[in-house]
PLY file of the C-alpha trace (Angstrom):
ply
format ascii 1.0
element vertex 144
property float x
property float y
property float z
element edge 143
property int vertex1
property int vertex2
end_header
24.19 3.29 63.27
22.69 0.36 65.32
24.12 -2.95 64.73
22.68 -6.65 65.94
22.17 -10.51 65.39
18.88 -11.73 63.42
17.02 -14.66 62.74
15.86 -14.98 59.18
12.24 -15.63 60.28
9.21 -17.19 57.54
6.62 -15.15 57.30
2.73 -16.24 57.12
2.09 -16.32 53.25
5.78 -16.14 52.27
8.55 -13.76 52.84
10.54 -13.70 55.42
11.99 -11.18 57.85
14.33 -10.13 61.04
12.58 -9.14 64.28
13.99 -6.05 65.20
14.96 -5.85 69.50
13.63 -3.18 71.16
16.84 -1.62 72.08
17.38 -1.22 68.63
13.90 0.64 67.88
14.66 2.86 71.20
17.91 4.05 69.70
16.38 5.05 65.94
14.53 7.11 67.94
10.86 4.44 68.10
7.73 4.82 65.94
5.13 2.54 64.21
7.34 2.67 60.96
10.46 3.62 60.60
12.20 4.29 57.33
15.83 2.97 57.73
18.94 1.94 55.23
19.82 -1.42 56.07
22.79 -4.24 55.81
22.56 -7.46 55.84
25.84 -9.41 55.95
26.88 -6.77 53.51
24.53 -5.90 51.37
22.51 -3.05 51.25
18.81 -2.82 51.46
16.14 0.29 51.83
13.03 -0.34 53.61
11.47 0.37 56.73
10.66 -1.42 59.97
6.68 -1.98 60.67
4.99 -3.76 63.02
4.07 -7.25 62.84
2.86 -10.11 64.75
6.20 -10.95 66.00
6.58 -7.26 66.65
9.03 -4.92 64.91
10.05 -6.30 61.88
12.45 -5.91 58.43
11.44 -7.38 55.84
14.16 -8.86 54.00
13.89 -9.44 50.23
14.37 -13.15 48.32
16.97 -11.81 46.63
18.96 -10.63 49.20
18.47 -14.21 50.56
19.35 -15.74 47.68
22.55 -13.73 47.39
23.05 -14.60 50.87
22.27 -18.24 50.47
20.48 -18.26 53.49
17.02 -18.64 54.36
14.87 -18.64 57.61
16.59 -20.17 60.77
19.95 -19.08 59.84
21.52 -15.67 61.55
22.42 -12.45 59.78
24.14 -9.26 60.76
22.52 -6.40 60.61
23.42 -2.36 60.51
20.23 -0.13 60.36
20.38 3.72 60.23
17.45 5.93 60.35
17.11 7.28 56.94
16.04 11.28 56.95
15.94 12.06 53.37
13.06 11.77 51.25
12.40 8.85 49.01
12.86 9.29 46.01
12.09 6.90 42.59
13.87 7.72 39.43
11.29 7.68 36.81
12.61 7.04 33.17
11.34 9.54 30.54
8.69 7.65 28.65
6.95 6.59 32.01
6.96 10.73 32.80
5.66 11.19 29.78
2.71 8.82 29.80
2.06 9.76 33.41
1.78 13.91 32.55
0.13 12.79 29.21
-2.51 10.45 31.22
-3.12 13.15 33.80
-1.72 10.61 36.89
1.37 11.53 37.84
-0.41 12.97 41.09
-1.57 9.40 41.58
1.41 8.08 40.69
3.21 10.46 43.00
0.57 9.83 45.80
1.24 6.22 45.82
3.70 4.91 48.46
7.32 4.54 47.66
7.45 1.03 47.58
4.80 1.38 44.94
6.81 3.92 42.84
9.44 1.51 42.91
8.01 -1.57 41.83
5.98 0.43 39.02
8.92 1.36 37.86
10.82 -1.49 37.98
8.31 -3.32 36.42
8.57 -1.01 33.59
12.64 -1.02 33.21
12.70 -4.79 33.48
10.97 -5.34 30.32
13.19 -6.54 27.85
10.78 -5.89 24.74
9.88 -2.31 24.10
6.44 -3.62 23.60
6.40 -5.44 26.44
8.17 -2.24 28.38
4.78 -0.10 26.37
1.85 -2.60 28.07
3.13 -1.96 31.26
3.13 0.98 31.18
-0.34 1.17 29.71
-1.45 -1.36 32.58
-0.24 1.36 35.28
-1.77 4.24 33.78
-5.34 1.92 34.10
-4.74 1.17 37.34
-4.01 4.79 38.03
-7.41 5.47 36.39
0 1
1 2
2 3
3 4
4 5
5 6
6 7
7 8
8 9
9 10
10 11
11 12
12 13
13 14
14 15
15 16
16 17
17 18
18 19
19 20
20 21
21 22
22 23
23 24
24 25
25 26
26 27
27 28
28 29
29 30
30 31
31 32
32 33
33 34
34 35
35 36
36 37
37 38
38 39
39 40
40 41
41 42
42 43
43 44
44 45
45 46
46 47
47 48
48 49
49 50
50 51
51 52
52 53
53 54
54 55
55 56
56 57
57 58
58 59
59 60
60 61
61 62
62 63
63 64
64 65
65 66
66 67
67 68
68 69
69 70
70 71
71 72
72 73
73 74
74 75
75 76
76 77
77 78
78 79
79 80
80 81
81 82
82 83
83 84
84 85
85 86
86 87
87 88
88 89
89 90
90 91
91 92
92 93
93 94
94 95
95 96
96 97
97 98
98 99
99 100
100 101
101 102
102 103
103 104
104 105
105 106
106 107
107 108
108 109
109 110
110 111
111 112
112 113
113 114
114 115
115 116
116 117
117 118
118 119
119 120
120 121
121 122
122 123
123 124
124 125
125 126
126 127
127 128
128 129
129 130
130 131
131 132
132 133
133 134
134 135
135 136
136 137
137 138
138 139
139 140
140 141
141 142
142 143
């Protein structure tokens, strides 16, 4: 587990992340993106580290920062591990179902996981079922 002092930096076009040191990359063992489990101050996070213009990069999400109450300029603590496993997204039953029904849950399992995720977030966050129903029928379009 490699652990350091960031700077909450803004990204171009919103966001914000930590530059990651080199050190740090060397001892996860390098490449262009590396899937890790993260801590910020505390709280957990799953993402990877990719290469930006400022060089290797987390991304760190607005609601981390908002639980944080801190925002770029101000320091965090992070912990990263390399994370080994596979990725896995929980898919809720009626999403499976219109997936296998639609004939995309290849696509659906083809996208990346951050895609999986926020498909399927979008889904579970709707608080109508027939709100929780068009999404679902928007991701099967955009599936094709």
């Amino acid at each position: 587990m490699e652990r350091f002092e960031g700077v909450i930096e803004q990204a171009d076009g919103g966001g914000a992340y930590v530059a990651v040191p080199p050190s740090v990359i060397a001892a996860l063992g390098g490449g262009a993106r590396i899937p890790v489990l993260a801590r910020f101050d505390g709280i957990d996070y799953q993402g990877s580290i990719v290469a930006m213009g400022a060089g290797p990069c987390l991304g760190m999400l607005k609601s981390i920062r908002a639980k944080l109450g801190k925002g770029p300029g101000d320091s965090v603590t992070v912990t990263l591990r390399r994370e080994t496993a596979p990725r896995a997204v929980d898919v809720p039953e009626d999403l499976a179902a219109a997936l296998t029904a639609a004939g995309a849950r290849s696509a659906f399992d083809a996208l990346s996981h951050t895609k999986r995720r926020e498909a399927v977030e979008s889904v579970t966050a709707a608080k109508k079922p027939e709100t929780r129903a068009r999404r679902i029928a928007q991701l099967l379009a955009r599936l094709g």
